[in-house]
Biotite code that builds the C-alpha atoms (Angstrom):
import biotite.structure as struc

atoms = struc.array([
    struc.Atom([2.172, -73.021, -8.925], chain_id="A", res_id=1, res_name="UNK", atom_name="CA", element="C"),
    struc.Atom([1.332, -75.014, -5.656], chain_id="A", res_id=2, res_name="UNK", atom_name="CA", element="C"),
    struc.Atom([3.407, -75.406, -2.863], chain_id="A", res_id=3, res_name="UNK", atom_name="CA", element="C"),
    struc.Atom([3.638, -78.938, -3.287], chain_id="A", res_id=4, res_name="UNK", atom_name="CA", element="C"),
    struc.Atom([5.859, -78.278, -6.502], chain_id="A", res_id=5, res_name="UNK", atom_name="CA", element="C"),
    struc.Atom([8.074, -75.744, -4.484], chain_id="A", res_id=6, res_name="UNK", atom_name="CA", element="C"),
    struc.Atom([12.003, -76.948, -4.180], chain_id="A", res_id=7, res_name="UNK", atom_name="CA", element="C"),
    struc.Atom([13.540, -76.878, -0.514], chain_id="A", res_id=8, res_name="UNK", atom_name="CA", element="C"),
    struc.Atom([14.476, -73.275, 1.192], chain_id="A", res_id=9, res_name="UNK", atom_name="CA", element="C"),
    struc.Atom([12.660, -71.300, -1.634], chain_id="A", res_id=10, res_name="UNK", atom_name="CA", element="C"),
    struc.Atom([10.218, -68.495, -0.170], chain_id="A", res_id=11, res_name="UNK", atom_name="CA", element="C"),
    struc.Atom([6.764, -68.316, -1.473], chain_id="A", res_id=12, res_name="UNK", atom_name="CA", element="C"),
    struc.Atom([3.612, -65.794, -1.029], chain_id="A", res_id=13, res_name="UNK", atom_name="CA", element="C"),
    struc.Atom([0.432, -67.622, -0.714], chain_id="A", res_id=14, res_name="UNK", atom_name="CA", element="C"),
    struc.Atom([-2.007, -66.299, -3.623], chain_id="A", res_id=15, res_name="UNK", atom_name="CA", element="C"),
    struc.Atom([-5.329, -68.946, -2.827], chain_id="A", res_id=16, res_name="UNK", atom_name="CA", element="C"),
    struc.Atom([-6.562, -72.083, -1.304], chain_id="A", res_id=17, res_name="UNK", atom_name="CA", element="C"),
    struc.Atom([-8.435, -74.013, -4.322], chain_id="A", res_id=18, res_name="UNK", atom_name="CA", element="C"),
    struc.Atom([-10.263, -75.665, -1.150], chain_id="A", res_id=19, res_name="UNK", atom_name="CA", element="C"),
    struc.Atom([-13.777, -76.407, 0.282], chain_id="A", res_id=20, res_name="UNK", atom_name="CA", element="C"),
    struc.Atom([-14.731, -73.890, 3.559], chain_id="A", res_id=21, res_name="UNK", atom_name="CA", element="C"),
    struc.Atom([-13.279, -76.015, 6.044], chain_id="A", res_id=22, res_name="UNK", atom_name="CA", element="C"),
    struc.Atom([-10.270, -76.614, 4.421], chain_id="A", res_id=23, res_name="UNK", atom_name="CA", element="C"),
    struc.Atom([-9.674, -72.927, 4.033], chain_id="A", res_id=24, res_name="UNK", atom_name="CA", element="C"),
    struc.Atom([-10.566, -72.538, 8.105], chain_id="A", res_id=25, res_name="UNK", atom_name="CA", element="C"),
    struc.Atom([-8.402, -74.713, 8.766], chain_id="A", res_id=26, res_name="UNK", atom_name="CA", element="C"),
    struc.Atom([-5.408, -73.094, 6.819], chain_id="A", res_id=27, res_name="UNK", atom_name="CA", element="C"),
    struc.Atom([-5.945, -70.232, 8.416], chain_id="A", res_id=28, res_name="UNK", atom_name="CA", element="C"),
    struc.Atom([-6.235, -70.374, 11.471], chain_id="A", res_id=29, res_name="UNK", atom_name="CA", element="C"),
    struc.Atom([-2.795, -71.492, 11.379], chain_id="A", res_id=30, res_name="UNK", atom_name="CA", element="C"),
    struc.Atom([-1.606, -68.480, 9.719], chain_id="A", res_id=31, res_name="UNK", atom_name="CA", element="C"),
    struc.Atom([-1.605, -69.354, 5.988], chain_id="A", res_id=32, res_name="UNK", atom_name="CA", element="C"),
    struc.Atom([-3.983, -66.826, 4.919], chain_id="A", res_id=33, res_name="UNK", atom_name="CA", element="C"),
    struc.Atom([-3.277, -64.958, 1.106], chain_id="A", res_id=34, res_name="UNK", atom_name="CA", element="C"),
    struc.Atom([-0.519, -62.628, 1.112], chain_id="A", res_id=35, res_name="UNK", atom_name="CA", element="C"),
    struc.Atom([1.577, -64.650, 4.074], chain_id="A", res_id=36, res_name="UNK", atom_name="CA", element="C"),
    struc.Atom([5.115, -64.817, 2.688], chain_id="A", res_id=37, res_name="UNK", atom_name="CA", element="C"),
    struc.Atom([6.567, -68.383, 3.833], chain_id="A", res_id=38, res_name="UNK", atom_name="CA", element="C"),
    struc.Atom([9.757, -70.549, 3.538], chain_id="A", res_id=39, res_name="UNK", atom_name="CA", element="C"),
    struc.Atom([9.833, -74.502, 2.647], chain_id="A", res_id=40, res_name="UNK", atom_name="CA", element="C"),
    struc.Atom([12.037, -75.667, 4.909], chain_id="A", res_id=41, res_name="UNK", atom_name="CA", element="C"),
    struc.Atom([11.720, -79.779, 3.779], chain_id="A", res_id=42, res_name="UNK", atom_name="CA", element="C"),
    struc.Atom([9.905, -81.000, 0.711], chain_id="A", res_id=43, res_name="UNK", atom_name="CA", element="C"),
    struc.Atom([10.644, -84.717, -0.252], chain_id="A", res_id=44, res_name="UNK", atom_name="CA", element="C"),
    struc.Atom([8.477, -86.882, -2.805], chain_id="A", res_id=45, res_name="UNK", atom_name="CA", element="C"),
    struc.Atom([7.064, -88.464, 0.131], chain_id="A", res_id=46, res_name="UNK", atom_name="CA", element="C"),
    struc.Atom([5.655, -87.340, 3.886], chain_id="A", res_id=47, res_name="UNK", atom_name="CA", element="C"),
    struc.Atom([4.610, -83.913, 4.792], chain_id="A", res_id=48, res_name="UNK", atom_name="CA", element="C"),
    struc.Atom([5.959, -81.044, 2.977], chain_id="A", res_id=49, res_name="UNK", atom_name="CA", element="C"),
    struc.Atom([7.193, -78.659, 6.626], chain_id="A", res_id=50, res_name="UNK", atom_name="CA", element="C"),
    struc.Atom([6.742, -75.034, 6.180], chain_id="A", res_id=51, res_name="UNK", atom_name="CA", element="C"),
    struc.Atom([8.145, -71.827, 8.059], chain_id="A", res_id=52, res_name="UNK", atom_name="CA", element="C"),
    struc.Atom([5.317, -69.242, 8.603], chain_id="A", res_id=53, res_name="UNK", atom_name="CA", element="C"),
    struc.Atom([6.134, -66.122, 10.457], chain_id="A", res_id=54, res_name="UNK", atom_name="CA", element="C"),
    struc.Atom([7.886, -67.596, 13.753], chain_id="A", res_id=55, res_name="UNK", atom_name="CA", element="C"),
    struc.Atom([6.497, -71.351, 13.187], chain_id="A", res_id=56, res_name="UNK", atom_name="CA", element="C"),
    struc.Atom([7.266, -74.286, 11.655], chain_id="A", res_id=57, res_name="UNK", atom_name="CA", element="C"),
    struc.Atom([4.200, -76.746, 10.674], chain_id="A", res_id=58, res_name="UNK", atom_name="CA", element="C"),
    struc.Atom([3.718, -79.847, 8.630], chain_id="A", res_id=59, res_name="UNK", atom_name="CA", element="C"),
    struc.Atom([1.158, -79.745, 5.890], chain_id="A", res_id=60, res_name="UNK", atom_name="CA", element="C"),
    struc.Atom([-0.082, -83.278, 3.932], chain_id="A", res_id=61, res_name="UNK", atom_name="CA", element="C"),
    struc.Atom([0.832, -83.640, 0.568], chain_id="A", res_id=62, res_name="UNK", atom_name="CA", element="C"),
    struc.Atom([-2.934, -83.467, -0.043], chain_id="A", res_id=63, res_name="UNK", atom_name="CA", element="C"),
    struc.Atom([-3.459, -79.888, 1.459], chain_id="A", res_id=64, res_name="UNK", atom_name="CA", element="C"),
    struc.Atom([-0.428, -78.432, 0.008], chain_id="A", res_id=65, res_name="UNK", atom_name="CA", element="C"),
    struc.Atom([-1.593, -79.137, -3.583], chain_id="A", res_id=66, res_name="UNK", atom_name="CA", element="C"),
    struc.Atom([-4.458, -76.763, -2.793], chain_id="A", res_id=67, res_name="UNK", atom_name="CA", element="C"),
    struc.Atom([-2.269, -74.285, -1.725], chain_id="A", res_id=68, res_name="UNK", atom_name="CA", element="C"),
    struc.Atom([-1.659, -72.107, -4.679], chain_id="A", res_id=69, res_name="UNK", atom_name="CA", element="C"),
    struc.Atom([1.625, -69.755, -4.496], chain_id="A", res_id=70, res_name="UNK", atom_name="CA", element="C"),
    struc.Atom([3.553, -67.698, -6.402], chain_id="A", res_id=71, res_name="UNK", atom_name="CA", element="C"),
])
């Protein structure tokens, strides 16, 4: 499943990034890295989808968190 499709205050292990190499940098070096167990804190049909990772909260685009594929 991706995290797009991922209902409000559900927690979620990251499994891949279906993304190109700078995509993937990118998602990592803010911590969402395969095997990172995270929290969707606010996922509405429209704006970012915000995400708790470890001790942070960040906002990912729609776009980026289809590629994120969780289970």
């Amino acid at each position: 499943m991706v995290l797009s499709s991922v209902g409000n205050g559900k927690e979620v292990t990251v499994k891949n990034i279906d993304g190109g190499r700078g995509l993937r940098s990118k998602l990592y070096s803010m911590g969402l890295i395969p095997g990172v167990v995270l929290k969707v804190i606010n996922q509405n049909s429209a704006g970012p989808v915000i995400i708790g990772v470890r001790d942070s909260r960040l906002a990912i685009g729609r776009g980026m968190a289809e590629k994120i594929i969780v289970e």
